[in-house]
Structures are given as structure tokens and as C-alpha cells.
N, C-alpha and C positions, 0 to 999 in steps of 0.2 A: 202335783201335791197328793192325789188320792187315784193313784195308779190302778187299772180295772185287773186284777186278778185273774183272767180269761180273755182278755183283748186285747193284746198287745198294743203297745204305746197307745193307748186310748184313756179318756179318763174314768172313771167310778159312774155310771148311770147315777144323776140328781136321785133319782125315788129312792134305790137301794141307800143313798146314803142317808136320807130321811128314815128309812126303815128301821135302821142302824141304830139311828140317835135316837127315835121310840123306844126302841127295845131296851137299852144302855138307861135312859131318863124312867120306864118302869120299873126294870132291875133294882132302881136304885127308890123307889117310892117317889119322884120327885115330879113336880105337876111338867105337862106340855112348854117345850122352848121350840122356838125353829131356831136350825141352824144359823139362821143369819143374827138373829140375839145376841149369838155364842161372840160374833164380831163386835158387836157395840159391849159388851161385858169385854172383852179383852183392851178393847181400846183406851175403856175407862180405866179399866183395872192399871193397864200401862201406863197410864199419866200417872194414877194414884199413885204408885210405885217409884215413877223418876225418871221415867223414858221419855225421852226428850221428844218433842213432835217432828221432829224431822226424819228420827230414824222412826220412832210409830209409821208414820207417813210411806216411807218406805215398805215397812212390815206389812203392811195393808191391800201394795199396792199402788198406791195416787200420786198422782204427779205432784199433786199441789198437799202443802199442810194446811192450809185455809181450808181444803174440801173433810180433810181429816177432822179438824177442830169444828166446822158447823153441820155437820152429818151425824160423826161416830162417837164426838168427846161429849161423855156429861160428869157434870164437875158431883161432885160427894161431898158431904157433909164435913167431911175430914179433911179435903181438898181446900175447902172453904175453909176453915177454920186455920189451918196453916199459912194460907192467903194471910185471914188477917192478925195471925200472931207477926 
């Protein structure tokens, strides 16, 4: 997914890409995320949206959609609400 630019078939060294995402998240004024955040916002954002848990689940990785839905899914205010309209 994050191919190393200088090492063939190897991946992106973890720090350099934390480096990255400092530099990018200053640029931009925006307070300290870690990378792994960016996952649990995508997962939620993808339910919120309509992305059914099975292909999320895929997306992510995991075998199971249960580990998707009690790890990575948190429900929104919005989520809720169309629950219970």
C-alpha cells in the first residue's frame, strides 16, 4: 500500500510515514492525529455514508465484521438519528 521509494518491494519505514503525516497535519494548522485515528474516522465515516459492513470489513482487512463493528465502528449523532427516524 505505501511502497518505499528507495527499496525496492519493501514497504515505507513506520517513522518516515508518521513524519509525513506531522508535517501534512502542520501544514495544514490542524492539532496531532496518529495514523491509526485516520482508521477508526474512515470506518465510521464509511457506515455513516452507507458502506455496508461486510465490504468495510474487507476494506480494513478483518476476517470477521463483528471485529470491524466492536473495534473500529462508532455510531454519530446522525447515524443515530436515522436509526430512529
Amino acid at each position: 500500500m505505501f511502497p518505499s521509494p528507495v527499496k525496492e518491494d519493501l514497504p515505507l519505514d513506520p517513522a518516515s510515514v508518521r513524519k509525513e503525516l506531522t508535517a501534512v497535519l502542520e501544514r495544514a494548522d490542524y492539532k496531532h492525529v496518529r495514523f491509526h485515528d485516520l482508521r477508526h474516522t474512515f470506518a465510521t465515516s464509511a457506515l455513516a455514508h452507507g458502506m455496508d459492513v461486510k465490504t468495510l470489513s474487507a476494506a480494513i482487512g478483518h476476517v470477521s465484521a463483528a471485529t470491524t463493528l466492536d473495534i473500529y465502528a462508532h455510531t454519530t449523532g446522525k447515524m443515530q438519528a436515522r436509526a430512529a427516524e
